[in-house]
TIFI-174597 format. One record per residue (C-alpha): residue number from 1; residue in three letters; x, y, z. Coordinates in Angstrom, 1 decimal. Example, Ala and Ser with C-alpha at 12.3 -4.5 7.8 and 13.67 -1.06 7.14 Angstrom:
REC    k    r       x       y       z
REC    1  ALA    12.3    -4.5     7.8
REC    2  SER    13.7    -1.1     7.1
***
This chain:
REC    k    r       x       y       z
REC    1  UNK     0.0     0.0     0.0
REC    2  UNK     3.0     2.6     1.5
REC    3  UNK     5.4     2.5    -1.6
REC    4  UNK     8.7     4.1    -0.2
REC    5  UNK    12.0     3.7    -2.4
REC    6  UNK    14.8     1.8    -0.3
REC    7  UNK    16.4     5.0     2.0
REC    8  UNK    20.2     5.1     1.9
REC    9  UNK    21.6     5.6     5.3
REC   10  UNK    24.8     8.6     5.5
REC   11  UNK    27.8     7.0     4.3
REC   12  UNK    25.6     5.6     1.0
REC   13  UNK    24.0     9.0     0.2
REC   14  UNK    27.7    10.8     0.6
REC   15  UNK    29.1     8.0    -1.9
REC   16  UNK    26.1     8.4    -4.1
REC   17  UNK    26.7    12.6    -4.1
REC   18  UNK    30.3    12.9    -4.4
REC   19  UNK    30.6    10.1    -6.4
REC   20  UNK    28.5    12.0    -9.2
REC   21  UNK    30.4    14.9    -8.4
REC   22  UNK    33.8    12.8    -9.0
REC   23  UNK    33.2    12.2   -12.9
REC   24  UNK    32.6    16.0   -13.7
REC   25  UNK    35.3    17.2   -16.2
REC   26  UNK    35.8    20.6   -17.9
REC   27  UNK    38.9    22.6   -18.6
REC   28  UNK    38.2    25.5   -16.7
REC   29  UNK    38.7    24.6   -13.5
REC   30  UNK    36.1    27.4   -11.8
REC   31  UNK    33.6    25.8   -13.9
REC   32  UNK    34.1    22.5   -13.0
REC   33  UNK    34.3    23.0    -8.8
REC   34  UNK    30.7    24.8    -9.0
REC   35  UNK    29.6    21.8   -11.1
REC   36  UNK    30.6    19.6    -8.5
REC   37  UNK    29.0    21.5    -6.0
REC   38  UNK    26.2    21.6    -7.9
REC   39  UNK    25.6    17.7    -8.2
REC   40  UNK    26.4    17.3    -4.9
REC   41  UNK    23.9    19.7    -4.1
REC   42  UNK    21.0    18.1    -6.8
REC   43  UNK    21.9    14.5    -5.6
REC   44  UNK    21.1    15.2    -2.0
REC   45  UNK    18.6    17.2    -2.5
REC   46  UNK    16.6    15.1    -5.0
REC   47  UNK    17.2    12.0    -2.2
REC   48  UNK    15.7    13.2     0.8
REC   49  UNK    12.6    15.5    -1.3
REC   50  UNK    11.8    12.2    -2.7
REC   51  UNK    12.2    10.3     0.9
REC   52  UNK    10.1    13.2     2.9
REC   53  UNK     7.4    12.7    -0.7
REC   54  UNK     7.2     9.2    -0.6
REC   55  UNK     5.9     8.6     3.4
REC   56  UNK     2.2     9.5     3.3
REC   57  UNK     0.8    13.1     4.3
REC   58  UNK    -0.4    11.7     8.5
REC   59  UNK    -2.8    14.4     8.4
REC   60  UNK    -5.1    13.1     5.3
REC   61  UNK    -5.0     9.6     6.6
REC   62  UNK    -8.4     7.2     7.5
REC   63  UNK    -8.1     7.3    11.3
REC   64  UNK    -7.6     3.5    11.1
REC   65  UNK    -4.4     4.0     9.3
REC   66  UNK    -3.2     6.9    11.6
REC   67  UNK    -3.7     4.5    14.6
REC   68  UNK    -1.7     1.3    13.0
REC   69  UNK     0.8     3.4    12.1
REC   70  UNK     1.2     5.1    14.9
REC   71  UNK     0.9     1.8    16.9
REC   72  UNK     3.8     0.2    14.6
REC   73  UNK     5.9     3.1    14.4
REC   74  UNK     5.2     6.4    16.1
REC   75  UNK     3.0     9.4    13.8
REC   76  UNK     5.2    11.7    16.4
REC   77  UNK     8.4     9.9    15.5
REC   78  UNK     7.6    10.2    11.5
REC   79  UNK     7.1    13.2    12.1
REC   80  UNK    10.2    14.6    13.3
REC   81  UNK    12.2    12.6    11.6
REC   82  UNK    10.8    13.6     7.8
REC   83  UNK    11.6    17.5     9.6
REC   84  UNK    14.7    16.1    10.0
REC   85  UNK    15.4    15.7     6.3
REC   86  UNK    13.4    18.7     5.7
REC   87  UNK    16.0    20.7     7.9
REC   88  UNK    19.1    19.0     6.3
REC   89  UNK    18.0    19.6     2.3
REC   90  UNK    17.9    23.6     3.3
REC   91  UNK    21.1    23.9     5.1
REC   92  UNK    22.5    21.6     2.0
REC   93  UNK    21.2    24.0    -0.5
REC   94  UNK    22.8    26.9     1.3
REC   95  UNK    25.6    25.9     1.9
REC   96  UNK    26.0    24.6    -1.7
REC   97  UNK    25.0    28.3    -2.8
REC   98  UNK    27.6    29.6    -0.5
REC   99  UNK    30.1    27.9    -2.3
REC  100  UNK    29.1    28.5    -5.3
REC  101  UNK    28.7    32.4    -4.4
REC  102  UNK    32.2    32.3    -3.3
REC  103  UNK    34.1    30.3    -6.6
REC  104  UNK    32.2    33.2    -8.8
REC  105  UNK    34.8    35.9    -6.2
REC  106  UNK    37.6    33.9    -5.5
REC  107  UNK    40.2    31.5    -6.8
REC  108  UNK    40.9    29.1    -4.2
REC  109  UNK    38.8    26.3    -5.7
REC  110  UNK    40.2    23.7    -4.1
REC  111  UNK    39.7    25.2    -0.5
REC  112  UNK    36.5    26.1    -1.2
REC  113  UNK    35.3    23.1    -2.5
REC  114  UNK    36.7    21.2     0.5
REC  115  UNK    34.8    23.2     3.1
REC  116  UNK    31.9    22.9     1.0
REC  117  UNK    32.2    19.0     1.1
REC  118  UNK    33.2    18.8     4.7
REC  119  UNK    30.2    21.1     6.2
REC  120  UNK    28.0    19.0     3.9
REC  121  UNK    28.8    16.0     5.4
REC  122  UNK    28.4    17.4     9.1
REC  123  UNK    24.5    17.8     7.9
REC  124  UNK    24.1    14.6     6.8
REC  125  UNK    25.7    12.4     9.4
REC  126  UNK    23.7    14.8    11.6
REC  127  UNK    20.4    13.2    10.0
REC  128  UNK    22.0     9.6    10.1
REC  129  UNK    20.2     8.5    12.9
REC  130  UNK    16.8     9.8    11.4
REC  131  UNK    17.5     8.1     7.7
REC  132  UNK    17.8     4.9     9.6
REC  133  UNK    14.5     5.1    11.6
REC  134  UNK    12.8     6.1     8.3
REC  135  UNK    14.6     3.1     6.8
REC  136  UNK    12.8     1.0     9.5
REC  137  UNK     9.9     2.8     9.0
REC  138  UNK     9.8     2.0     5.6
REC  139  UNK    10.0    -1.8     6.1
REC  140  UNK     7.1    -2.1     8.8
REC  141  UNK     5.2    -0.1     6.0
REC  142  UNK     6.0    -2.8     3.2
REC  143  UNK     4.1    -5.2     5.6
REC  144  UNK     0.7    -3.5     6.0
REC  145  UNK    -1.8    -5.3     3.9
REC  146  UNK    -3.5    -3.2     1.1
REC  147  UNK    -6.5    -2.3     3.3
REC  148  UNK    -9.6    -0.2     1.7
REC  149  UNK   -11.2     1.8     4.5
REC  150  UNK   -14.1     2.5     1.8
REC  151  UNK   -14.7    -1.7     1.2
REC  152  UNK   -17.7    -3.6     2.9
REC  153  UNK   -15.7    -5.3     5.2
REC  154  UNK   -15.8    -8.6     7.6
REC  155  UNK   -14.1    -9.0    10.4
REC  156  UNK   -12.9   -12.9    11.7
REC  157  UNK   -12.2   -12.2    15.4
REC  158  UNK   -12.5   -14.5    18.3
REC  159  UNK    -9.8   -16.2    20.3
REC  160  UNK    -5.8   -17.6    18.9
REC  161  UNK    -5.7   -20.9    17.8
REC  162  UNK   -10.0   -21.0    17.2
REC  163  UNK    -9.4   -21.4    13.1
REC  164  UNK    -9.4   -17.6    12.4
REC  165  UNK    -6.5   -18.3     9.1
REC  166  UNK    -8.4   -21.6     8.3
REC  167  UNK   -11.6   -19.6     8.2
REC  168  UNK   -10.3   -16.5     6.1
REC  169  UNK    -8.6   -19.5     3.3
REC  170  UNK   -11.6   -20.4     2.8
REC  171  UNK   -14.3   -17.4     2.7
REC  172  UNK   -11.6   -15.3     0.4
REC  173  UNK    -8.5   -14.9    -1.6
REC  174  UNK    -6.1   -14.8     1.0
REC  175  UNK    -3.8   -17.6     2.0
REC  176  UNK    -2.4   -17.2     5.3
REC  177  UNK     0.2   -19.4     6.8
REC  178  UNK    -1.9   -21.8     9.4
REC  179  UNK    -0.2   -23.3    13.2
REC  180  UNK    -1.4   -25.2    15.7
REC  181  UNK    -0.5   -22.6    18.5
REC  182  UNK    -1.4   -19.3    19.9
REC  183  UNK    -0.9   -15.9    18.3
REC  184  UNK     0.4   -17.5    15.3
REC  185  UNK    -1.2   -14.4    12.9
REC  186  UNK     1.6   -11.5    13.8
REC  187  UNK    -0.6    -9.0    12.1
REC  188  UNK    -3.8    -8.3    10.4
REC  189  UNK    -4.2   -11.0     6.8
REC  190  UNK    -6.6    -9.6     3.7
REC  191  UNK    -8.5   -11.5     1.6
REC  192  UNK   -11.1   -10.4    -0.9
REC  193  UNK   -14.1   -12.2    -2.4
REC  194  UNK   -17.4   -11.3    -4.6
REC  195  UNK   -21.4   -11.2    -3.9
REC  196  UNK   -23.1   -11.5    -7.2
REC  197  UNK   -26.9   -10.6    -6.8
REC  198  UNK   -29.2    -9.5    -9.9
REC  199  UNK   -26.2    -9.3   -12.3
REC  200  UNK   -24.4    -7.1    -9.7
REC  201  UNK   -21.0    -7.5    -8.4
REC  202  UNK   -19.7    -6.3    -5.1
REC  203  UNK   -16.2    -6.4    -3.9
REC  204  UNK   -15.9    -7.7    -0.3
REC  205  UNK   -12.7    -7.4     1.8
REC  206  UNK   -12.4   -10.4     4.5
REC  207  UNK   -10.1    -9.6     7.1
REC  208  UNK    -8.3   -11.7    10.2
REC  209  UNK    -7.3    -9.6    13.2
REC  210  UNK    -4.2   -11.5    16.0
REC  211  UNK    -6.4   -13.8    18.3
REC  212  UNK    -7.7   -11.2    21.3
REC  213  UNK    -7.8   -12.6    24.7
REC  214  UNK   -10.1   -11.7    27.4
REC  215  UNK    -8.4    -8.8    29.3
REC  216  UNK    -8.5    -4.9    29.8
REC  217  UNK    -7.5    -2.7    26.8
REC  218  UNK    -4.0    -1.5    28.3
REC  219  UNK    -3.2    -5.1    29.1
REC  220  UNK    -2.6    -5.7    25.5
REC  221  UNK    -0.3    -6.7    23.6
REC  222  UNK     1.2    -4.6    20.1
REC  223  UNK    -0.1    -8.0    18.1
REC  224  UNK    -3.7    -7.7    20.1
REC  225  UNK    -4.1    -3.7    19.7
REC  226  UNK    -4.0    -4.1    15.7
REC  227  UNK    -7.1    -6.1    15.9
REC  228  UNK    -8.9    -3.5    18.2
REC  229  UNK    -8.0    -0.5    15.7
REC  230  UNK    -9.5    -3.1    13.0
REC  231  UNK   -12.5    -3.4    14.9
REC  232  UNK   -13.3     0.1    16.0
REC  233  UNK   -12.9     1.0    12.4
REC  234  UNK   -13.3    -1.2     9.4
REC  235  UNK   -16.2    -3.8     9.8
REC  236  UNK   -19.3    -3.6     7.7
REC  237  UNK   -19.7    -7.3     9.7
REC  238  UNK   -18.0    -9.2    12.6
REC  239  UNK   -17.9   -13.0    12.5
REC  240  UNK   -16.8   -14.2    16.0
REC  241  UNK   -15.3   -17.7    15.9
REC  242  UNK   -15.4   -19.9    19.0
REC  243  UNK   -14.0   -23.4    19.8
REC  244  UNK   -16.4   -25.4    21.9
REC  245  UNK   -13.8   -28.5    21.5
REC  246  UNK   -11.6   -26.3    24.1
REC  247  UNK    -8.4   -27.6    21.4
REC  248  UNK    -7.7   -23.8    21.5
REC  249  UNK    -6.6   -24.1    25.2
REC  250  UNK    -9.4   -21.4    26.4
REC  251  UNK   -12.3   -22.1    28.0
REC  252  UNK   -15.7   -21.8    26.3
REC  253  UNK   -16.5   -19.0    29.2
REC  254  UNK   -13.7   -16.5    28.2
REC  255  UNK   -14.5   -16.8    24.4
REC  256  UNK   -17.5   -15.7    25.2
REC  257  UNK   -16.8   -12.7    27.9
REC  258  UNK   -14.9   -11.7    25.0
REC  259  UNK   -17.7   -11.7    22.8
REC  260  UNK   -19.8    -9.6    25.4
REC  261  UNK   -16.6    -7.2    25.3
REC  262  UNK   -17.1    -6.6    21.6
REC  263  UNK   -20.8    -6.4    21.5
REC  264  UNK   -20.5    -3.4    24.1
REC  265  UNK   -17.8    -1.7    22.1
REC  266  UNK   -18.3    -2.0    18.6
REC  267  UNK   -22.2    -1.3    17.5
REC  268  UNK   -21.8    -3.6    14.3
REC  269  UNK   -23.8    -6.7    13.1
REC  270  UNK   -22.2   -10.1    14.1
REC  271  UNK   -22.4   -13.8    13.0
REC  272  UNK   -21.1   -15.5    15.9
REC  273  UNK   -19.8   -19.1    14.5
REC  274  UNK   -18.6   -21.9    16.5
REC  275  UNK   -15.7   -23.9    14.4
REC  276  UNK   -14.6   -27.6    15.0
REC  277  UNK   -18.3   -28.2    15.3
REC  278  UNK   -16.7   -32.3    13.7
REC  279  UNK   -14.9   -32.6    17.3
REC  280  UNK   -16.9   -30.8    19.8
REC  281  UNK   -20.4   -32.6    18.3
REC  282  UNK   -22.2   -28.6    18.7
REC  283  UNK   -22.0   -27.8    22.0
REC  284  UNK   -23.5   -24.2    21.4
REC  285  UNK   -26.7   -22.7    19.9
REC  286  UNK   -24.9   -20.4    17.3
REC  287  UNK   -24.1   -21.3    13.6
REC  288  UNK   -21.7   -24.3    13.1
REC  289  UNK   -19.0   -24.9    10.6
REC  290  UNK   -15.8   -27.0    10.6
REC  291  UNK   -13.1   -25.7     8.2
REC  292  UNK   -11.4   -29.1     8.6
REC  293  UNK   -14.2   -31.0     6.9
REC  294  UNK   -16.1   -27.8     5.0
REC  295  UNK   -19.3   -28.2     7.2
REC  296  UNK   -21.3   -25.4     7.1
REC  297  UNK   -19.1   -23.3     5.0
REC  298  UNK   -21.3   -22.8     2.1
REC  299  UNK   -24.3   -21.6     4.3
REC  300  UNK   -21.6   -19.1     6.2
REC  301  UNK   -20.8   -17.9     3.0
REC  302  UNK   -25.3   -17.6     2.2
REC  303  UNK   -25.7   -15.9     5.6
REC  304  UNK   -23.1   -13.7     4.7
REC  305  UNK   -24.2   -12.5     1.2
REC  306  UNK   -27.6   -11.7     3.1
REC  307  UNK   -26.1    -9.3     5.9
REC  308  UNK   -24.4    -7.8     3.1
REC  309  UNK   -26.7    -7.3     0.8
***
């Protein structure tokens, strides 16, 4: 979703400058030093415009973007950072026009140019630590699903290890890796999928939030909060899986405190579904399904179409 080119950290964007700078040749050697200076100046400058571009503008984002990202990263942190680079591409410029100003008056190129290069670098090993944060930034950002705020949405919540992935392979598109042990989603998993009614075609976006446990907000975990900034934003629908076989090592009891904790939060319709339904023989009232055997899929995906529709 976040497409942010690869962000060199201070010795890499030095090499890249003066390295340009390096193959300039001309005859006239006042020329030539304010040419150096001048791609020294247009290689820097161009770099960290086109870093400080390429992170998106925090203030125009959907509120539940602004809170992942500030739950992975830090808005704050961005933030001062990207003024960072902002700070360092002015002092660059003037103290590239400086230089240049001065080779026009005098003739001691070569002292010139060597100030020029050595206050230059001061700036950007000042930003080092900042490019590398950004760098960081940038790969926690490579790892956000593509998520459409604006997409009716479904929600698989419920406890780890209840058959959250196993559900989501099989409603959508998406093909998450699937364990045998808690909290084995790290992060939120997309899918997609189509309702066709009366020759009309709807997009739907099916989403798996990390398994939530039964406990107060601040008691969370980073892995736990992305599914409560998923839920207090995104669902057109909630499906709340449940394991009545108790082979997700929780008992029946918190799954469904839990589920009394998401009723009173989030005012959205919910299709609670108990999975395993093959091993635990339907121990509840609700809808049944077992996405090792395919039970009850189909008329998920029927009961679906008709909350949606």
């Amino acid at each position: 979703m976040f497409i942010i080119p690869r962000i060199m950290t201070a010795d890499e964007l030095l090499d890249m400058a003066f390295g340009r700078a390096k193959k300039i040749r001309d005859r006239d050697k006042k020329i030539m030093t304010m040419n150096k200076i001048k791609a020294v100046k247009k290689g820097l400058h161009d770099a960290l415009k086109n870093y400080v571009r390429a992170f998106p503008s925090f203030d125009n984002l959907h509120p539940f973007h602004y809170e992942l990202l500030d739950l992975l990263i830090g808005i704050n942190e961005m933030k001062k950072a990207l003024a960072s680079l902002e700070w360092a591409k002015r002092k660059i410029d003037n103290i590239a026009n400086y230089g240049i100003k001065r080779i026009r008056k005098e003739e001691n190129y070569a002292e010139i140019i060597k100030a020029v290069y050595g206050r230059i670098s001061s700036i950007v090993y000042e930003i080092d630590d900042s490019l590398k944060f950004l760098g960081d930034a940038r790969k926690k950002l490579g790892k956000i699903p593509s998520i459409s705020p604006n997409v009716p949405t479904i929600i698989i919540a419920g406890y780890p290890n209840v058959g959250k992935s196993s559900l989501l392979s099989l409603l959508s598109t998406a093909r998450p890796k699937i364990a045998s042990y808690p909290f084995t989603t790290k992060g939120i998993i997309v899918g997609h999928f189509y309702i066709e009614r009366n020759h009309d075609r709807k997009k739907v976006q099916v989403m798996e939030v990390p398994g939530l446990l039964d406990r107060p907000d601040k008691d969370r975990n980073e892995i736990e909060k992305q599914g409560i900034i998923a839920l207090r934003y995104l669902p057109s629908l909630i499906i709340f899986l449940i394991d009545a076989s108790f082979h997700c090592g929780y008992s029946l009891e918190n799954q469904l405190h839990l589920l009394e904790e998401i009723k009173k939060f989030f005012d959205v319709d919910i299709i609670i579904v108990e999975n395993k339904a093959d091993i635990s023989k339907g121990k509840t009232s609700y809808f049944k399904i077992s996405c090792k055997t395919g039970e009850g899929i189909e008329e998920l995906r029927e009961e679906i179409k008709k909350r949606l529709s």
